[in-house]
N, C-alpha and C positions, 0 to 999 in steps of 0.2 A: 524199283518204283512200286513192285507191287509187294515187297516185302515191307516198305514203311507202312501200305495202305494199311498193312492187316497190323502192324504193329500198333496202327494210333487206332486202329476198330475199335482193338483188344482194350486200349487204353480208356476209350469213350466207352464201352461197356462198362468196364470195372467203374469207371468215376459214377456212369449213370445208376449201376444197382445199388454199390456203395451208396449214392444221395436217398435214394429211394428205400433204401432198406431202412434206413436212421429214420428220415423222416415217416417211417409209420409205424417203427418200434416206440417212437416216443409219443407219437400220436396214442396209437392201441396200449400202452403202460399208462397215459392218462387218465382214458377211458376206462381203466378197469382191467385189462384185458378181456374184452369180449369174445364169445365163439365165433366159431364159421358162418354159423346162421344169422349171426346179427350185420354180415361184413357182405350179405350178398340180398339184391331184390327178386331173385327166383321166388315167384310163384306169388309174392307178396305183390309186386307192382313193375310186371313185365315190363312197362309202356318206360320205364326208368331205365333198361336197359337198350332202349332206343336211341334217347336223348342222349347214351354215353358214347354208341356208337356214331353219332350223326356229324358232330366236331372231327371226330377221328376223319369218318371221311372225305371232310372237307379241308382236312388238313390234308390227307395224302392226297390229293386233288394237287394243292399249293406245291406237295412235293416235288409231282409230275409236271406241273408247269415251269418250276423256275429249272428242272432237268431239263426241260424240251426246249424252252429258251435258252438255256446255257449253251446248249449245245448246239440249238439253230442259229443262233448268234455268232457265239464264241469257233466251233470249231472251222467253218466258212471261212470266215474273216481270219483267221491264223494260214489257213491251208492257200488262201492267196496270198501271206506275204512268204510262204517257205513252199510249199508243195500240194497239188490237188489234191493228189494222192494221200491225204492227211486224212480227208473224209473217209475214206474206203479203212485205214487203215486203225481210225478210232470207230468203226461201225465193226471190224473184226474181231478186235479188243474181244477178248471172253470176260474178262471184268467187266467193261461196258454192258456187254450184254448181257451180264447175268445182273446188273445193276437195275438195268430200264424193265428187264420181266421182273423183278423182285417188285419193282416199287407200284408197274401196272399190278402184277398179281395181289397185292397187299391191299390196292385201290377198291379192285373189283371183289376183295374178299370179304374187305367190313360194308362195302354194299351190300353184298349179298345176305351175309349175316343178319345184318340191319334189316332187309326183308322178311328173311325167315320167320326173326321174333314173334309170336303170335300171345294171344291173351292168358291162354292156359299151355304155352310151349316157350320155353325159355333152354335153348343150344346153350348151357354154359361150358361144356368143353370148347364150342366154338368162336365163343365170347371170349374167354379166356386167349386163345388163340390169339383172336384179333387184335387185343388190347398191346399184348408183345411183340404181335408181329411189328404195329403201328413202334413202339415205344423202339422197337430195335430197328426200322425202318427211320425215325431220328438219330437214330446214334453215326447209322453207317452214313450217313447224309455228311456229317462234316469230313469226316479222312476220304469220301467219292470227291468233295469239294477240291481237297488236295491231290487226289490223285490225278482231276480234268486236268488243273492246271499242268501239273506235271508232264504231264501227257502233250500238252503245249508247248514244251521249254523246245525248244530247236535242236537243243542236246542229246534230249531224248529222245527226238524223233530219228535223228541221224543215230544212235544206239541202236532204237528199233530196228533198224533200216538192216544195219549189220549184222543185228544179231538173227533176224530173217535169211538174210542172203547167206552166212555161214551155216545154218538149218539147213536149206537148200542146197548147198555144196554138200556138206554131210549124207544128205539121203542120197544125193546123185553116187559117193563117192563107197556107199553099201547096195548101189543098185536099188532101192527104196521110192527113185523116182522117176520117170519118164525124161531121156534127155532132152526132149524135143521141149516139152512145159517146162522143166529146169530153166531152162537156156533163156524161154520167154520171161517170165517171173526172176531170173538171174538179170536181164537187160531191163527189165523194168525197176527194180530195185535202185542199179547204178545211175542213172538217168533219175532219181529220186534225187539222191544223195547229189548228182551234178546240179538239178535243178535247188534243192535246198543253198548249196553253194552258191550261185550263182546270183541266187535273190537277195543275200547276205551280202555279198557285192557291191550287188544296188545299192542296200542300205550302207557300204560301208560299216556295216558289221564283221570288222575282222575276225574276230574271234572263234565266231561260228563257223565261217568260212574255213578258217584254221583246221579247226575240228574234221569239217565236212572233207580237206583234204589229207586230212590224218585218218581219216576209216577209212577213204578209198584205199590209203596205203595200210591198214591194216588186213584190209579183206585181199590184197593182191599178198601179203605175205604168208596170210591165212590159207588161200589158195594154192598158194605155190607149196605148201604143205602135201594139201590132199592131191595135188597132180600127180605126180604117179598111180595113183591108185586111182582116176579117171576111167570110164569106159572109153574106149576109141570112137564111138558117135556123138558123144560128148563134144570133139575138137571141130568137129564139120559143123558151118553153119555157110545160111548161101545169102543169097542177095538181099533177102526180106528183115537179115539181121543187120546188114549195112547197106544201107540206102544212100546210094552217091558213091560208093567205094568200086572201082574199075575191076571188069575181070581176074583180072592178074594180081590184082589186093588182095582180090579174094582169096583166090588161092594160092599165093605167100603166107596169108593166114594161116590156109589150112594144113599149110607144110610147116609153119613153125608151130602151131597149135598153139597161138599167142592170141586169141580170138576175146578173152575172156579180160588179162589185160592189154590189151587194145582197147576193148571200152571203155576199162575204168583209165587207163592215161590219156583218153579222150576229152573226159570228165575233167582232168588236172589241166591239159592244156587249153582248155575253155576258162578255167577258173583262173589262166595265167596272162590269157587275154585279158578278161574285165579286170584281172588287177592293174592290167598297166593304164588303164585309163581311170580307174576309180581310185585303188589303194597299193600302190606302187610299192608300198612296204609290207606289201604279204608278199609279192614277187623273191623274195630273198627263204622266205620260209617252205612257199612252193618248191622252189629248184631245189632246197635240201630235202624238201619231200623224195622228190624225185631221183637223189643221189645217194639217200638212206635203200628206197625202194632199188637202184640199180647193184648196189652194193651187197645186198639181203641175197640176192638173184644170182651175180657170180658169189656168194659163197653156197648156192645151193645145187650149183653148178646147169642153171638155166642158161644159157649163152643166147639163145632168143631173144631172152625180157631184157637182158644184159643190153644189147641191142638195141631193142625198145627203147630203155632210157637215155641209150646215147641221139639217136634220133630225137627223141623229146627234146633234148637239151637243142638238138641244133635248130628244133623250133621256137625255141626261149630265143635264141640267136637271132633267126629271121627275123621273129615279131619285136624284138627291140632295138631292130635296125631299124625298119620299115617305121617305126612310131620316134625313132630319134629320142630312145627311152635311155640316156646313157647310168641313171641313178639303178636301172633295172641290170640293164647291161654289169656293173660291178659287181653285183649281187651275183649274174648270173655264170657269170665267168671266176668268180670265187670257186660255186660248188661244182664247178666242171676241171676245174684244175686239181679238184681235192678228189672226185672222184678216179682222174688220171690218177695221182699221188698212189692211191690206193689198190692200184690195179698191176702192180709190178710184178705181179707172176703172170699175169696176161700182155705180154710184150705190142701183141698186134692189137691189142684195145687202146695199149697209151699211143701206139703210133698213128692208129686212125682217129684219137681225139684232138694231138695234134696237129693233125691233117685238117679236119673241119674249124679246130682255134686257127688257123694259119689264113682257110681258104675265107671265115668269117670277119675275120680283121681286114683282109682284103674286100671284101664288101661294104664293111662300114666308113670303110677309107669312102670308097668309090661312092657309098651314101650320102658326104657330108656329114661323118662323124670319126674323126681322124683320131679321139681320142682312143675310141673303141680297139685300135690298131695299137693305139703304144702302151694301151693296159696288157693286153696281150703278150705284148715283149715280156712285161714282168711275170706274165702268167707261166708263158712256155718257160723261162729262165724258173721259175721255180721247179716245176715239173722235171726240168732236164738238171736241176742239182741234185733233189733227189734220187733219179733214175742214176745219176753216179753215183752216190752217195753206199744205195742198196747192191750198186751191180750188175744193172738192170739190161739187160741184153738190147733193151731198143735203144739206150742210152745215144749210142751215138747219131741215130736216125731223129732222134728228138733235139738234138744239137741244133744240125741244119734245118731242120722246121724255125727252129728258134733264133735262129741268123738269117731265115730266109725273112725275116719283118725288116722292111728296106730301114735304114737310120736314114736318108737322104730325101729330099722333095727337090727337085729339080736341083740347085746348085747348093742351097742351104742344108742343113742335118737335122734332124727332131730329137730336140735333147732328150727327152724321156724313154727314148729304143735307146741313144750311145749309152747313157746310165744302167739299162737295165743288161746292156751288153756287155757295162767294164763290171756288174756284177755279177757275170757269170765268168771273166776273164780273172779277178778276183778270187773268186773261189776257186776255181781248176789251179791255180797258185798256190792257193793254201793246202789244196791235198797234192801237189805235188805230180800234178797229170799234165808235164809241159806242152806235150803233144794236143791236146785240148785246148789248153792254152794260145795254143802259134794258130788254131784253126781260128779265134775268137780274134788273133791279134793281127791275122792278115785281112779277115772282114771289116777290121775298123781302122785297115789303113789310112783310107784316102780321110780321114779325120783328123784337123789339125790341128797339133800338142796343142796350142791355147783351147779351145773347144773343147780335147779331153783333159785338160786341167781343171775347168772352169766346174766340167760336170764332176769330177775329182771330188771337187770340193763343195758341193750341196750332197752327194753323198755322205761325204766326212761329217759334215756339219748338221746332218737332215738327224732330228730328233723322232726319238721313236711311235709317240703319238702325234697324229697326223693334228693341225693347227685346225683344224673344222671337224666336228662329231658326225663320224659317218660309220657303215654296217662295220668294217673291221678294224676300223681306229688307226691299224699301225699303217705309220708311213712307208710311202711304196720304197722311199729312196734309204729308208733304214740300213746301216749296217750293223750287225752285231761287234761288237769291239774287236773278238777276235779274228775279224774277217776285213777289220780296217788296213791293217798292216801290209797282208797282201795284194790288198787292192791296190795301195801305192807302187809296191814293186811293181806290178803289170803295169800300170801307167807310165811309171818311170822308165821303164824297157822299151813300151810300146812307142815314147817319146824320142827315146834317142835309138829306135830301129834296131834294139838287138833281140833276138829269138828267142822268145819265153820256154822254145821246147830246149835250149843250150845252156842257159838257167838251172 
C-alpha cells in the first residue's frame, strides 16, 4: 500500500513539473526571454509578494480541512463497521503522521512567511520555499487520497493486523520484546482480526470474513514456525489473559503451551457460530480452515495444536447439532473425515476421530437429526477403506466404530447405514480381505435379502452426481464401476448365508 503511494507521488510530481516546465518555457520564449530580474518583485513591490502568498494559505487551509474531515468522518464510521481499533491504528500510521505535520507545517509556514514580508525586506529564499512546499503539498494530496482509502479496504486492515502480530512474534522470538507486553499487544491483535470477522458476518460479507479466517490460520502457521525458538515465559499466561477459563484450563494451557493458538481458534470458532445463523456457506470453508491448520501442525510435529483442532472440529459437531444445522453438518463431517484420511501414521488420532464421529452421530440421532447419524456411516466407511487400503494399523479398531452406527430403529432398518455398510462389505471383497468381510456380513445379518437387494440396487444404479447441487456433488450411494461387481458377490453370499471369509 505504501509502495503504490510513492509510486503515484512519483508520478504526480513528474506529470506536475513536466506541465509546469512547458507552460513557462513557452510563456518566457514569447516574451523574449527575459532575466531573473524581470521574473521576481523583490524590492520592486514587496506588497505583490504578499498577495501570492495569501491564496496559498488559504488553500492549504482547504487542504487541512477536507484531511480533518476525511478522516473525522471517514475513519469513525469504517472502524464501526470492522474494528475500533482502526482509529488507534490509522492515528500510528507513520505515513499518516508524517501526512497531517506536512500539510500543518506547510500551513503555518506561508503564514508565517506572509508575515515576515516587510516593505524594504523581501525572504526570497523563503518565498521560494513556500511556493513548492504548497505546489508539492498538491501533488502529494491525490496518491494520500488513495492511500486513506486503501487504508479502509477491510483487506488491508486485516494485512495490517498480521503483519503487526508477526512483528511482534519476531521481536518476542530474538528476545527484542518484553513477554509480558508481547502477549497483551499479541491478544489484542487476534480479538482485532475475530472482531473484523465477526462484523463481516453481520453483513454477510463473506469474503472478508473468508480472509479474516485465512490470517488467523496464516499467523498460527506463522507461529508454529518461530515456537521453538520461544522464551519459556512466553507460554505462561494466567487469568487476566482468559477470563472465564476454569483453573485447570488454565493450566492444560500452560502445559501444552497452546495459549497462543487457543486464542486465535477461539476467533475461528466464533466466526463458525455466526456463520451457522448468518452465512451457513462459509461453514464449509471455516472447517477446511481448521483441517489445513490441524494438518500444517501434525506435520510440524505439534501433537498439542493437532489436538486443538480435533477439539474444534468436535465443537463444529456440537454447535450443528444443537442449531439442527444439517447443510453445516455435511460440510463439517467432510473435513473431519479427510483430516482422519490423512492421519494414517498417527493410528490413535484416526481412532479418537472415530470415536467422537461415532459418539456425535449418537447425539444427533438422540437430537432429532437422524440424518447426521447415517452420513456418518458413509463417513467412517470411507475412513475405514482407506485405513485398509494404506495398512493402517487402526484399521481394524475403525471397522467396529463403523459397524457400531446401529442400521435398525426399533423393528424397521435405515437404508442409508445398510448401503453404506454393503459398501464397505463390497470393498473388503474386492481386495480380497474375507475375514473383514464375514465381520461386515454377520452385522448385517438380521437384514432381509429383499431389504439388501433393494439397497443392492440404488447403489448399482446411483449415478455419480448427486441429482441436487450441493458442497461435494458426488453421490453418497456412488459406486465406482470397479467396485460394482464385488458388491454383488457379497450380497449374493450374504443372501444365501454362505461365508464371505470361505470365499
Amino acid at each position: 500500500m505504501r509502495l503504490s503511494f510513492a509510486r503515484m507521488l512519483v508520478w504526480v510530481c513528474v506529470a506536475f513539473m513536466s506541465l509546469f516546465a512547458v507552460e513557462f518555457f513557452l510563456e518566457w520564449w514569447r516574451l523574449g526571454r527575459p532575466g531573473l530580474e524581470a521574473l521576481s518583485w523583490e524590492g520592486v513591490n514587496n506588497a505583490k509578494l504578499v498577495d501570492v502568498l495569501s491564496p496559498m494559505a488559504r488553500a492549504y487551509n482547504n487542504i487541512l480541512a477536507m484531511l480533518i474531515a476525511t478522516i473525522g468522518l471517514a475513519i469513525p464510521l469504517t472502524a464501526n463497521m470492522h474494528t475500533p481499533k482502526l482509529i488507534d491504528m490509522f492515528l500510528r500510521d507513520r505515513l499518516n503522521q508524517a501526512m497531517l505535520l506536512f500539510i500543518s507545517f506547510g500551513a503555518a509556514n506561508v503564514l508565517f512567511v506572509d508575515y515576515i514580508i516587510g516593505p524594504k525586506f523581501a525572504p526570497m529564499w523563503a518565498f521560494r520555499f513556500s511556493i513548492c512546499f504548497a505546489l508539492f503539498g498538491w501533488a502529494v494530496l491525490i496518491p494520500y487520497f488513495f492511500y486513506v482509502v486503501r487504508f479502509l479496504d477491510p483487506s488491508n486492515i486485516l494485512a495490517r493486523l498480521k503483519s503487526e502480530t508477526m512483528r511482534i512474534l519476531d521481536d518476542v522470538a530474538v528476545g527484542k520484546n518484553h513477554h509480558e507486553k508481547a502477549q497483551h499487544e499479541v491478544h489484542e491483535r487476534l480479538f482485532q482480526i475475530g472482531t473484523v470477522v465477526l462484523k463481516s458476518l453481520d453483513r454477510s460479507d463473506r469474503g472478508v470474513a473468508l480472509e479474516g479466517v485465512w490470517t488467523l490460520k496464516q499467523l498460527i502457521d506463522y507461529y508454529g514456525s518461530l515456537k521453538p525458538r520461544m522464551p519459556a515465559p512466553w507460554f505462561v499466561i494466567d487469568r487476566a489473559d482468559f477470563v472465564g477459563l476454569s483453573p485447570e484450563a488454565l493450566e492444560l494451557l500452560n502445559e501444552e503451551r497452546t495459549w497462543f493458538e487457543m486464542k486465535a481458534m477461539t476467533q475461528v470458532l466464533f466466526a463458525y457460530q455466526a456463520a451457522l445463523s448468518k452465512t451457513s456457506d462459509v461453514v464449509s470453508s471455516v472447517s477446511d480452515a481448521v483441517r489445513v491448520i490441524g494438518l500444517a501442525a501434525h506435520r510440524r510435529g505439534d501433537g498439542p495444536m493437532l489436538g486443538l483442532c480435533i477439539r474444534v472440529f468436535n465443537n463444529f459437531m456440537r454447535e450443528g447439532i444443537k442449531r439442527k444445522d444439517v447443510h453445516s453438518m455435511y460440510d463439517v463431517l467432510y473435513e473431519y473425515r479427510l483430516l482422519a484420511r490423512d492421519l494414517e501414521d498417527v493410528p490413535a488420532r484416526q481412532r479418537e476421530i472415530a470415536r467422537h464421529m461415532r459418539f456425535y452421530a449418537a447425539s444427533a440421532r438422540a437430537g432429532g437429526v437422524p440424518f447426521i447419524q447415517h452420513l456418518a456411516a458413509f463417513e467412517l466407511g470411507y475412513i475405514v477403506r482407506r485405513a485398509y487400503e494404506e495398512g493402517g494399523e487402526a484399521a481394524r479398531d475403525l471397522l467396529d466404530h463403523a459397524l457400531a452406527i446401529p442400521h435398525r430403529e426399533g423393528e424397521a432398518r435405515i437404508p442409508m447405514v445398510v448401503k453404506a455398510k454393503l459398501k464397505l462389505g463390497g470393498f473388503f471383497v474386492q481386495l480380497g480381505l474375507g475375514a473383514a468381510a464375514k465381520v461386515v456380513a454377520d452385522d448385517l445379518a438380521d437384514v432381509p435379502a429383499g431389504e439388501l437387494r433393494a439397497a443392492e440396487q440404488e447403489l448399482l444404479s446411483a449415478e455419480r452426481s448427486f441429482f441436487e447441487v450441493t458442497d461435494r456433488q458426488e453421490n453418497l450411494d456412488y459406486l465406482k464401476p470397479e467396485r460394482r461387481a464385488p458388491l454383488q458377490r457379497f450380497v449374493a453370499d450374504l443372501c444365501a448365508g454362505k461365508d464371505p471369509a470361505a470365499a
